[in-house]
C-alpha positions in Angstrom: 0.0 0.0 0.0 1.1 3.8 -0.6 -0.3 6.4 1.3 -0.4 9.8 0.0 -0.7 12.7 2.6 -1.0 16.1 2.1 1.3 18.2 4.4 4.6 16.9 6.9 2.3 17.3 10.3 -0.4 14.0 9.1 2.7 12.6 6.9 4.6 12.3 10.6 1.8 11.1 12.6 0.5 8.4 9.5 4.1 7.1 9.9 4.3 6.9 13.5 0.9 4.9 13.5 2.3 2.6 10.7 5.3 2.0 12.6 3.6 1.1 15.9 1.1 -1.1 13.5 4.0 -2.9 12.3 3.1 -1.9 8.8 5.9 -0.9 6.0 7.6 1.5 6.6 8.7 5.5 5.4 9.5 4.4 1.9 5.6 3.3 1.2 4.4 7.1 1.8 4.2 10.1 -0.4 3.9 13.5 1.2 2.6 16.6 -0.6 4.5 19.0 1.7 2.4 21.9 0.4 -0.5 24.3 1.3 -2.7 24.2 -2.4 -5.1 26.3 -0.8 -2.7 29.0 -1.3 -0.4 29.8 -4.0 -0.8 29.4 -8.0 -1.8 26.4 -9.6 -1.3 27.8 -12.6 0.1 24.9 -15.2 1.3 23.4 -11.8 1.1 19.6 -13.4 4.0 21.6 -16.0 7.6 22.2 -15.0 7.1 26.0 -15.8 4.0 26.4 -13.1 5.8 24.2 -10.8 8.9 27.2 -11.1 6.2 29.9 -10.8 5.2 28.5 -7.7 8.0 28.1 -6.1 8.8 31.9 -7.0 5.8 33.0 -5.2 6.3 30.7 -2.3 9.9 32.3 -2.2 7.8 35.6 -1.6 5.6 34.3 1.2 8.0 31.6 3.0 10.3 32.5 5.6 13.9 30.3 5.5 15.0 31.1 8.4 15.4 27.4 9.0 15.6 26.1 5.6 11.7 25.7 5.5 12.2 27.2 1.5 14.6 25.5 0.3 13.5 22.1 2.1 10.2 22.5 0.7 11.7 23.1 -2.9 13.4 19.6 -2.4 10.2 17.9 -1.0 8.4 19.4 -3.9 10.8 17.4 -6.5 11.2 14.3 -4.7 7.2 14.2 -4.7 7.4 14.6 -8.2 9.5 12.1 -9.2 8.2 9.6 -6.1 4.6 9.8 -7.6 6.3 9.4 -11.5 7.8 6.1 -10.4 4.6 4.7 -9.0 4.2 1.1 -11.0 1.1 -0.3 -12.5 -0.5 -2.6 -10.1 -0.1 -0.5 -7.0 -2.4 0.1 -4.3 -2.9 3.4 -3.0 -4.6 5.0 -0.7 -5.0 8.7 -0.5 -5.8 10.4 2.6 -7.8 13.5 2.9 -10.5 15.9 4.0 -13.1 18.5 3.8 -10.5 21.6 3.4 -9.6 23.5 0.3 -5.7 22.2 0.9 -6.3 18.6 0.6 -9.7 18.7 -2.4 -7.1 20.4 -4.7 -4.2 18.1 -3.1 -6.5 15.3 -4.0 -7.3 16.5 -7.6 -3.4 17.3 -8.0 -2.1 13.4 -7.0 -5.4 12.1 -9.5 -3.8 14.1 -12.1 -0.4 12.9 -11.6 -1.6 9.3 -11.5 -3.1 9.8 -14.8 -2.4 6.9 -17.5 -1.0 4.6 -14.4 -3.0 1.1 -13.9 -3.2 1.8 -10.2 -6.2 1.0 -8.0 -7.1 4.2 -5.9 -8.7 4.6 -2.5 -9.6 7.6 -0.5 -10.4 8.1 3.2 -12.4 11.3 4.1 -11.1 12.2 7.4 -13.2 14.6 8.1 -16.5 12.4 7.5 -14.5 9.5 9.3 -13.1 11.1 12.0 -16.5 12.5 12.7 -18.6 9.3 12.5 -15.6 7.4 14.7 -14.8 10.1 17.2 -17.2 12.4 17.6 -20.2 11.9 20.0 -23.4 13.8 21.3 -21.7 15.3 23.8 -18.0 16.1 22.5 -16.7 17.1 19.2 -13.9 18.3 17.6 -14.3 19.6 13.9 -11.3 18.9 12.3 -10.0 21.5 9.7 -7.4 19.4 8.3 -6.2 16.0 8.6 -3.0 17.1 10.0 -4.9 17.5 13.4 -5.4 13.9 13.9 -3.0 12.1 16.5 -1.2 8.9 15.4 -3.3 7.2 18.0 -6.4 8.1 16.2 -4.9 7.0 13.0 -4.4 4.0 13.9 -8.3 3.6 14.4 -9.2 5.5 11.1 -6.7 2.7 8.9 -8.5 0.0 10.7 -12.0 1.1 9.8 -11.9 -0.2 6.0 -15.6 1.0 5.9 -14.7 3.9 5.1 -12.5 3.6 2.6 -13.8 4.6 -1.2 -12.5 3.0 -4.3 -12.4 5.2 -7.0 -14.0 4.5 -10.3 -12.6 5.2 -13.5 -15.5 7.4 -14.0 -14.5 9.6 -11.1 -10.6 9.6 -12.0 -11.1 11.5 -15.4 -13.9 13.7 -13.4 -11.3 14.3 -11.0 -8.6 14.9 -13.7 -11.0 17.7 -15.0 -11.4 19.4 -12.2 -7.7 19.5 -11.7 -7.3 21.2 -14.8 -10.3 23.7 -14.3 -8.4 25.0 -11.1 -4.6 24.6 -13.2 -6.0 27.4 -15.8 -7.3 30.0 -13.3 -4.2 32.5 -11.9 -5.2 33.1 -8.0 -4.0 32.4 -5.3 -6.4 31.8 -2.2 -9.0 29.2 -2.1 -10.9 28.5 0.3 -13.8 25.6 1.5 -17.5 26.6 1.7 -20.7 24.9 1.3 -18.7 21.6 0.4 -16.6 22.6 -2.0 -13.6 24.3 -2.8 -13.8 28.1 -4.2 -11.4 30.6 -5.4 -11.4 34.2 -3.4 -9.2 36.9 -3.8 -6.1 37.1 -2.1 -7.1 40.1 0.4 -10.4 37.8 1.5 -8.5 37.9 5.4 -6.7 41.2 5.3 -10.2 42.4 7.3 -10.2 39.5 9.5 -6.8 40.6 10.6 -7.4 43.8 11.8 -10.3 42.6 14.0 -8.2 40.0 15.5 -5.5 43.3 16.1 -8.0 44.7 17.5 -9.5 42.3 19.7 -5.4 41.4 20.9 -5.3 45.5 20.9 -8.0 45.3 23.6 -7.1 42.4 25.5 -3.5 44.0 26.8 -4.2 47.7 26.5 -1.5 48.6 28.0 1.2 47.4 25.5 1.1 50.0 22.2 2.9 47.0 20.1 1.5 43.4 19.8 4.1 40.5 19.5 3.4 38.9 15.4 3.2 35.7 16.5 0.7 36.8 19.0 -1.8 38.3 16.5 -0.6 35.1 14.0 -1.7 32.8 16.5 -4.6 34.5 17.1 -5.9 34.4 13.7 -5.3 31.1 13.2 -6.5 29.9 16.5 -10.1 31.6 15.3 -10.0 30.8 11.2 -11.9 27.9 10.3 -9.9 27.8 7.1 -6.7 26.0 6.6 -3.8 28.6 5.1 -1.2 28.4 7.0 0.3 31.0 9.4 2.8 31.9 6.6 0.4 32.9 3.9 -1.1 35.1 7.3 2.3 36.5 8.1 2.5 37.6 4.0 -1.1 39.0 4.1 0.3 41.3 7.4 3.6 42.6 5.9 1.3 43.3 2.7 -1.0 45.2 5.4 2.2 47.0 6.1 3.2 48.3 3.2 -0.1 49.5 2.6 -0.1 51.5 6.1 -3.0 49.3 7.7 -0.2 48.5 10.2 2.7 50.3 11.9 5.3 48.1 12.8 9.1 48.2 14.8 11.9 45.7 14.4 13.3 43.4 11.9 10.7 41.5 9.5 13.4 39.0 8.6 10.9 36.4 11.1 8.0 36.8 12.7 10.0 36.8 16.0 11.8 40.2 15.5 8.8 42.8 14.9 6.0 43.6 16.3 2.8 45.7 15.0 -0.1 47.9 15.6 -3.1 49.0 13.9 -2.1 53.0 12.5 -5.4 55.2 12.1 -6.0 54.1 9.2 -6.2 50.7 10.0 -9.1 51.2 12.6 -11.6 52.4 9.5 -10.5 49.4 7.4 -14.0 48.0 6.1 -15.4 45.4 8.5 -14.6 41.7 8.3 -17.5 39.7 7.2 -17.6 35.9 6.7 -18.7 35.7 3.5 -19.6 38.3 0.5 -23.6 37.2 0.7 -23.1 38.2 4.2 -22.2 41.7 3.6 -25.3 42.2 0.7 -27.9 40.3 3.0 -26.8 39.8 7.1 -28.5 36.4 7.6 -27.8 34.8 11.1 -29.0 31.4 12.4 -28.9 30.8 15.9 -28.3 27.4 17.3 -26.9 25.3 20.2 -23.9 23.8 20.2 -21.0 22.3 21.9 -18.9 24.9 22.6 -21.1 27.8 23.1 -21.1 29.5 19.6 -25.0 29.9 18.7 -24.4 32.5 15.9 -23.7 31.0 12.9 -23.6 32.7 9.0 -27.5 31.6 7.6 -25.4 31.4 4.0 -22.0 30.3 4.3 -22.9 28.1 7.9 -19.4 30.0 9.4 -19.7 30.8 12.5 -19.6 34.4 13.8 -18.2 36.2 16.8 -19.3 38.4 19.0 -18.6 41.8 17.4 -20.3 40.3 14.0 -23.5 40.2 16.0 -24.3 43.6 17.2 -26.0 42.7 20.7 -26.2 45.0 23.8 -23.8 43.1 26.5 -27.1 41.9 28.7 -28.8 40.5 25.6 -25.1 38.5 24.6 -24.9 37.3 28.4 -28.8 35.7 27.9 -27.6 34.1 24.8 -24.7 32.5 25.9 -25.9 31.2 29.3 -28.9 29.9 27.0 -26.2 27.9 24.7 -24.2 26.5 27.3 -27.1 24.2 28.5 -27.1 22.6 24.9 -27.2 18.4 25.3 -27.4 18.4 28.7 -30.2 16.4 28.2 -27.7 13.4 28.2 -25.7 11.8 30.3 -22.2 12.8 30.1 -20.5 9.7 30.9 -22.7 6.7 29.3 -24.3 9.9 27.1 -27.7 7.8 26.6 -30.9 9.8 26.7 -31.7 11.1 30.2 -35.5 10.0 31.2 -36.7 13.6 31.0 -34.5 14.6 28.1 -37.0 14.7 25.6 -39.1 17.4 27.8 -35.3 18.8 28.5 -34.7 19.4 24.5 -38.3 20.9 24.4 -38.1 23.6 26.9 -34.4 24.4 25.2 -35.8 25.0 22.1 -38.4 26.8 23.4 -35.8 29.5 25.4 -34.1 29.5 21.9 -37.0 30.6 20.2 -37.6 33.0 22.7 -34.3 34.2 22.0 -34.1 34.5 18.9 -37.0 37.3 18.7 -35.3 39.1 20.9 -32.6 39.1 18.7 -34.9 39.6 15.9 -36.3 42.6 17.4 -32.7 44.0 18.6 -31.3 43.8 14.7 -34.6 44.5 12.6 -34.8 45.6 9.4 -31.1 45.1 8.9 -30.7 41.2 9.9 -32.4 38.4 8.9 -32.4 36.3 12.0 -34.0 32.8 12.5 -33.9 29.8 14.4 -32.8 26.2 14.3 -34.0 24.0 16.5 -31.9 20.8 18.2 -33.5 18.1 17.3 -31.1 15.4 19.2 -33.2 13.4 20.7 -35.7 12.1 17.6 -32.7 9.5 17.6 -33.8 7.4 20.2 -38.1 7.9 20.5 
């Protein structure tokens, strides 16, 4: 069997996993050591997009610690790995419901093309979710390089969910490669299950709010630390683009004078910023452009307190997208926080009054939710939607 990863962080766990399953070994993996939700794809299956990526990527990488040049070497030794791939192998490609690994998939189906070489895929996103996840904790994976080797181990033993692909869905795969290979941008991103191109200043907005929210938090500093704000960002993102593409979009921000800044941009670790007036007009971040022509929030319990969500794009929004009174937030959350407690934490079955439980809940929610109808009319569209947990197990 070869595996084919895309990124070093699930290529290092996968292995780890492999090794403690007594399973072959390094030389039976291919690593994509890439972000392709960022970057060119431009001809990228072709020698001369392959050299215009790597020119951006010289742009936007940091080397401090080789991580250019190492990825330039990575980036041929995939190449040529995936070139000498012989007819009759098995492979199994890992991914999951990110822009990164779709066009990472598309990419290896492309390079596989003409080879007689059965394909499987895992979803890890849809596995991880069905194996790991439960009604009353979740973790929604953004990538695959989240997973522990642990867990891997589990997800390579649970052949149900492996997909063979079809000839059929090869070529369609091979086409859709190409599609993204003839466009010239550079940020993609996942929504409403699939993969989308965006321009490349789709975050610059939802940097300054998280600068400003980091600018609030330690008011007494007039600089933040960058990889404070980095982390930040990235903590809160629900996309995957890596904290270098981040770090490009803030030295961009820079140069334009959205951002003051002191020290030495050779890393991350020698300068810190803050917002210049300027910066504090910059227009407001919004999820998604539908968003910004039509504010449409759903409200919602969850785990993990977050009851706003985006009623087109499904993102979820913080607390400054929503513009609440403090009193009317503090209802809200204290509402969300009771969300599933209507089973039991530790055997998590159905508690005897947990149907009546769900009811009342979804009646405070609704309760809510013209309250916050009321608070944001004419300008929001707000509505409801209702848990609906328990209809599992009447």
């Amino acid at each position: 069997m070869i595996h084919i990863v895309f990124g070093a962080s699930p290529a290092g766990s996968l292995k780890q996993a492999l090794r403690e399953m007594k399973q072959k070994p390094v030389e039976d993996m291919i690593t994509f050591d890439d972000i392709y939700s960022i970057g060119p794809l431009l001809h990228l299956h072709e020698r001369e997009g392959q050299e215009a990526r790597i020119e951006w990527m010289r742009h936007v990488m940091s080397n401090e610690f080789g991580g250019f040049d190492d990825m330039v070497i990575d980036q041929q030794k995939m190449l040529q790995q995936m070139k000498d791939i012989k007819d009759g192998s098995h492979i199994l490609i890992w991914m999951g419901n990110n822009a990164h690994e779709q066009i990472g998939l598309r990419f290896a189906i492309y390079l596989l093309k003409g080879k007689n070489v059965d394909v499987s895929v895992i979803n890890t996103t849809i596995a991880y979710d069905y194996l790991f996840n439960t009604k009353t904790r979740r973790m929604d994976l953004r990538h695959t390089g989240e997973i522990t080797s642990e867990k891997f181990k589990i997800l390579y033993g649970s052949k149900e969910h492996f997909h063979i692909v079809t000839k059929e869905e090869r070529e369609r795969l091979q086409e859709e490669w190409l599609a993204f290979a003839e466009k010239d941008q550079t940020l993609r991103i996942w929504q409403k299950e699939q993969t989308i191109n965006v321009p490349e200043d789709e975050f610059d907005a939802y940097l300054v709010k998280m600068a400003k929210r980091v600018h609030q938090s330690c008011q007494e500093e007039d600089y933040i630390k960058t990889p404070r704000l980095i982390g930040e960002v990235i903590g809160h993102l629900e996309q995957y683009i890596g904290d270098e593409f981040i770090e490009y979009r803030l030295k961009t921000l820079i140069d334009q004078g959205i951002f003051d800044m002191k020290g030495n941009r050779s890393s991350m670790r020698f300068y810190s910023i803050k917002l210049t007036g300027f910066g504090e007009h910059l227009k407001k971040w919004v999820c998604c452009r539908e968003f910004e022509d039509h504010p449409y929030v759903k409200i919602e319990g969850t785990y993990g307190g977050e009851p706003f969500q985006c009623g087109h794009c499904q993102c979820h929004l913080e607390r400054d997208d929503v513009p609440l009174s403090d009193a009317l937030f503090s209802n809200i959350w204290n509402w969300t926080i009771q969300y599933g407690r209507w089973f039991d934490e530790e055997t998590e079955d159905l508690l005897p009054d947990g149907v009546e439980m769900e009811k009342k809940f979804n009646q405070e929610g609704e309760r809510m939710t013209e309250e916050v109808t009321r608070a944001l009319s004419p300008t929001y569209q707000v509505e409801y939607s209702p848990s609906e947990l328990t209809q599992h197990f009447i």
